[in-house]
C-alpha positions, 0 to 999 in steps of 0.5 A: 501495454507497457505500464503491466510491465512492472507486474508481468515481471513475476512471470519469469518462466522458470517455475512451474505454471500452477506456480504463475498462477499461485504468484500471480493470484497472491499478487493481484490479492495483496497488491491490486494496482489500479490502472489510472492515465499516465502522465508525464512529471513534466506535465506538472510544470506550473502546478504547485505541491499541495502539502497539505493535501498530502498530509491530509491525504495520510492523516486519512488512513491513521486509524487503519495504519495504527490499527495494524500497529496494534495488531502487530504488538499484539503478535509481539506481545502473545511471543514475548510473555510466554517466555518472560514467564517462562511458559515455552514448554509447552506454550498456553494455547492462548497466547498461541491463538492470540499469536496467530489471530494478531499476525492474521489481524495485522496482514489484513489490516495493512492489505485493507489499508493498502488498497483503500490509499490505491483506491482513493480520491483526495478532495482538494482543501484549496478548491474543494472539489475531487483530486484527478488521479494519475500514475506517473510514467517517468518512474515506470522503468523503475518499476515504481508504482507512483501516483500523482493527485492534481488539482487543475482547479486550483493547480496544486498536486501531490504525489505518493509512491506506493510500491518502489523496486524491493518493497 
């Protein structure tokens, strides 16, 4: 199946196999991609962009995505006013546990919000009705993993990338 290719690349067989295992069990957790059809971007021709289906598609997971800025200032903020006060030797366990509480707070909330945008299906604002989902082929030997949302009702799409090569 060439579409496992970009998530077989982790298996580099010079590491042990306990180490496979390990990398591959923290992939599968952080970055679960899903397997939906592929399609060609040439597929797309006589569709539309739907901008507005992509805005409304990001404006969906605001909260989640400020909720993990909050928790990263958080993090931030436990660092910095120790030293501001001057309270680095040793530090207050508060603001080590507020540290550390933040920094697990923001991890989750950016894995929880990045597998409900996976998981997710737009609803059309033209039609109405459920987005089809597909993953786009011709970025594959790229190894991006990018989606398109398509609409035949209306025949209106979107595309978002959700991992591209360095991510």
């Amino acid at each position: 199946m060439p579409h496992k290719q970009a998530t077989l690349d982790l298996l580099d067989f010079t590491h042990s196999p306990s180490e496979h295992v390990l990398a591959r069990c923290a992939h599968d957790m952080f970055c679960k991609e899903r397997d939906y059809p592929l399609i060609a971007l040439n597929a797309l021709a006589g569709f539309s962009e739907d901008k507005l289906a992509a805005r409304r598609f990001t404006y969906r997971f605001l909260p989640w995505s400020l909720s993990c800025l909050v928790a990263f200032l958080g993090f931030g903020a436990s660092i910095v006013i120790p030293l501001m006060r001057k309270q680095y030797d040793p530090v207050p366990n508060v603001y080590v546990l507020t540290a550390a509480a933040s920094f697990v707070l923001c991890v989750g909330f950016f894995v929880a919000t990045w597998r409900r945008m996976v998981a997710a299906v737009p609803i059309s604002p033209r039609s109405g009705q459920p987005m089809e989902v597909y993953r786009l082929e011709d970025v594959l030997k790229d190894k991006k993993y990018e989606l398109a949302y398509i609409c035949r009702k209306s025949r209106t799409y979107f595309r978002v990338v959700f991992k591209a090569p360095g991510d």
